[in-house]
C-alpha angles and dihedrals in degrees: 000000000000121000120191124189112220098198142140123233098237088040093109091200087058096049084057083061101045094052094061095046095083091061096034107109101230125053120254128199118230116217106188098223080195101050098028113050092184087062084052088057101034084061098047092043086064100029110017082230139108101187119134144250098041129177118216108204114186126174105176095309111341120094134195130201122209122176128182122082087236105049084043088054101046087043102054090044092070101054 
């Protein structure tokens, strides 16, 4: 499995995120919305949303979207 958290740094929901990354058991790769275009428009190509924070999900080829700062904690804290 690879997650990837598709965020931007004044986004306080994000923040929330991003503060629980450092004690989550898996790594999780950080793609800035506000600094990477291509990461924008890879989200609402998937989703046809541009909400942060976003959680990418893949296993193999399957992907998964989750949104809200809450449920992408509590997920990630049971990893």
């Amino acid at each position: 499995m690879k997650y990837a958290l598709y965020y931007y740094d004044s986004c306080p929901f994000c923040q929330r995120v991003l503060r629980v990354l450092p004690n989550v058991n898996v790594p999780v790769e950080k793609r800035n919305v506000a600094q990477h275009a291509h990461f924008r428009n890879e989200q609402y190509a998937a989703t046809h949303r541009t909400t942060v924070p976003c959680l990418l999900i893949e296993d193999g080829d399957q992907q998964q979207w989750m949104f809200e700062s809450a449920d992408i904690i509590r997920y990630l804290q049971t990893l």
